[in-house]
N, C-alpha and C positions, 0 to 999 in steps of 0.2 A: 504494500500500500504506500501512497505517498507519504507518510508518518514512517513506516520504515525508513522510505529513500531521503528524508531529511533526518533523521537520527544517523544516520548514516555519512552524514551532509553531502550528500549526490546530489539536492537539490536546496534550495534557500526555503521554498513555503512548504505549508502543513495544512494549508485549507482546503476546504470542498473548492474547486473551481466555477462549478452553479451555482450556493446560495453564499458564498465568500463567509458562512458563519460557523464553521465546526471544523474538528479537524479531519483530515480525512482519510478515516478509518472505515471499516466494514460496518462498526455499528450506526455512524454516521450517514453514511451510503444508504443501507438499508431503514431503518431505524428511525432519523433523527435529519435527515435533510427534508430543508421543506417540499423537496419532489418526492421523496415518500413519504411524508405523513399524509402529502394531497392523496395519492398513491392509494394508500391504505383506508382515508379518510371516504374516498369515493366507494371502495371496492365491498366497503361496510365492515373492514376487517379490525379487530383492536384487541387488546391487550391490557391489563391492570396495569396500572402505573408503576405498581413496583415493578414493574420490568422495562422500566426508563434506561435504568443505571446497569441491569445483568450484561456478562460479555454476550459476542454475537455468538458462541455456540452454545452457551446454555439456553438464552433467549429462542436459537432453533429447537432445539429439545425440547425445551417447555411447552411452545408452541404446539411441538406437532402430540406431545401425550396431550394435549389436552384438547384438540378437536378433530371434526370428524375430517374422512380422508378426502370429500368433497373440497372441504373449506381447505385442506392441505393443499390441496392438488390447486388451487388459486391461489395460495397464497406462496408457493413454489413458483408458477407462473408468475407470479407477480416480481418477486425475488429479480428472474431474469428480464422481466420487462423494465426494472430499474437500473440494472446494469446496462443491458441493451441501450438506452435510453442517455444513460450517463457517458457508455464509449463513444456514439455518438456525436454525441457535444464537445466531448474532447480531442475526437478523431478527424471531426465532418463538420463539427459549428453547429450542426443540426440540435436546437434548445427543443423539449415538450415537455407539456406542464404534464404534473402528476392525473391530471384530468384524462390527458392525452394518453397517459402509460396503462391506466385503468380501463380507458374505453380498448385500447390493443387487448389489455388481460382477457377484456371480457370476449372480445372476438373472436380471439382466437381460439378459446374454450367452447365458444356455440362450433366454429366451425371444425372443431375436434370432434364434438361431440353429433358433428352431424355427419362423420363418416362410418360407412360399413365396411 
């Protein structure tokens, strides 16, 4: 992650380069940018607050024991529609809001689900 590569000093910044507000981390990325909380916020997906602050792989653990494999299987989708999303922007300039990354989540699961 960029947090690595300035710990490292490979690089001078530590921030998200979409919301210039966190550092940027996996839990930030996922988590804690405001392209995924829209992300998540749209998708109806959420989590108790105590799991603000858990790392990103307990926060996946926890996640997936505690719902069903429907809401997984979105919220995994969703995962990659953030990353997707984020390279992107980084790679192509190409910016979309969390609105954007959730109507993709949802797309592309109707048209998953409408093959035989």
């Amino acid at each position: 992650t960029i947090c690595n590569l300035h710990y490292r000093r490979t690089i001078g910044y530590a921030t998200c380069r979409r919301c210039q507000s966190g550092a940027k981390t996996s839990e930030h990325l996922f988590r804690n940018c405001s392209i995924a909380k829209e992300t998540w916020e749209r998708l109806n997906i959420v989590w108790p607050a105590s799991e603000e602050h858990t790392n990103f792989t307990e926060w996946l653990k926890n996640f997936f024991e505690s719902h069903s494999i429907v809401i997984c299987r979105m919220f995994v989708c969703a995962l990659w529609g953030i990353r997707t999303s984020r390279n992107r922007f980084i790679h192509e300039g190409e910016m979309r809001s969390g609105s954007q990354v959730a109507d993709f989540v949802t797309n592309y699961l109707h048209e998953l689900d409408g093959l035989t």
